[in-house]
N, C-alpha and C positions, 0 to 999 in steps of 0.2 A: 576353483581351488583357492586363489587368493580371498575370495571372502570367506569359506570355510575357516582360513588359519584364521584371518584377522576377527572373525567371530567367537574362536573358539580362544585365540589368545584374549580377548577382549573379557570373554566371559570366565576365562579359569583367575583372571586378576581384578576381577571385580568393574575394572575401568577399560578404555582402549586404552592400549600403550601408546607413545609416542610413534604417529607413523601407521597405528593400527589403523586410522579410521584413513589414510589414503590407498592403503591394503585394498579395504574395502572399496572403495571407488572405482580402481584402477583394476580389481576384478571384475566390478560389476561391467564398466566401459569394457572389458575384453571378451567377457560374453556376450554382450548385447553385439559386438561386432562378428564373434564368431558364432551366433546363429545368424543373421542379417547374411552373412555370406553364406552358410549353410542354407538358407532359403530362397536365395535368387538363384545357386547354384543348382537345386532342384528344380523349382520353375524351369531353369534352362533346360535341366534334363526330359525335364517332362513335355515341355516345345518339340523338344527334337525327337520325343521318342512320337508325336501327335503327327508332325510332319512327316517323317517315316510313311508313318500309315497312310494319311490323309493326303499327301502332300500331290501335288502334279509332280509326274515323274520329266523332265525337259534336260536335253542335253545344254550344255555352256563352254565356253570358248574363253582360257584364261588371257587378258589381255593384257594385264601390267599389275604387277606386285610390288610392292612401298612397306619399310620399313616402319613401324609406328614407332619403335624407342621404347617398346614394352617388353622385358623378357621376364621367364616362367621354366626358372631351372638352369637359366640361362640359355634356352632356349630362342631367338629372337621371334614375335607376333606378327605377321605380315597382314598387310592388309589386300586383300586380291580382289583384281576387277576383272569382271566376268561380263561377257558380251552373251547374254538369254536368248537361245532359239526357241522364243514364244511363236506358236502358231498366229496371237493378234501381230507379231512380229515383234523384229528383235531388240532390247531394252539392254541396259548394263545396269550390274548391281555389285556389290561388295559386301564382301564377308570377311570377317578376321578369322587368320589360323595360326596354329607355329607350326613353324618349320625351319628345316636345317636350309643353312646356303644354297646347297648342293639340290635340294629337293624343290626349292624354289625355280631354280632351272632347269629344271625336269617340265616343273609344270606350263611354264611361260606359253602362250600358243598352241597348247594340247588342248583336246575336247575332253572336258569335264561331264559327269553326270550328276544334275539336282534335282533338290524336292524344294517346289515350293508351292506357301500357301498360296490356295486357291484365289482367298477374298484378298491378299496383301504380295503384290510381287513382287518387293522388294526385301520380304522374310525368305530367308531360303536358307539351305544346309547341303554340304556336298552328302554324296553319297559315297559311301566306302564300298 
């Protein structure tokens, strides 16, 4: 949107106006960032929707949750360690989520169920 105006103010006065030509820049920087995140955001979607399918289905065992200092709505990101009942036997891995306080301790010590990749077990996604 921003390079739209600064192009079309640019072009209805012959010149860029003062200011015009950072219009431009600072449109272009804010879409390059918002498709950059519109496509890692996909890829993830597209991961999770592959594991789903593909994924080993293996129960987990949530062992301790840590706050990362990231929040998402004001949501806080937890990051949760998971003790893997793999048949080669049992591994721990981590995955980030958000969740509330409350829902955090709900999970602590409960058996989880995941999907993970087959060739990488350390990729994995809960199962809802």
């Amino acid at each position: 949107m921003e390079i739209a105006i600064g192009l079309a103010v640019g072009h209805a006065t012959g010149k860029l106006m003062p200011g015009g030509g950072i219009n431009v820049i600072i449109g272009g920087v804010m879409i390059a960032i918002g498709l950059a995140t519109a496509l890692r955001a996909s890829s993830k979607a597209r991961h999770a929707a592959w594991l789903r399918i593909h994924g080993r289905s293996l129960s987990a065992r949530v062992v301790d949750a840590q706050v990362t200092g990231m929040r998402v709505n004001n949501v806080p990101v937890y990051r949760l360690i998971l003790e893997v009942a793999d048949p080669n036997g049992p591994y721990r891995a981590a995955i980030r989520k958000l969740l509330l306080e409350h829902e955090v301790t709900l999970l602590l010590g409960r058996e989880v169920h995941v999907r993970v990749d087959p060739s990488r077990r350390d990729d994995l996604i809960l199962e809802v």
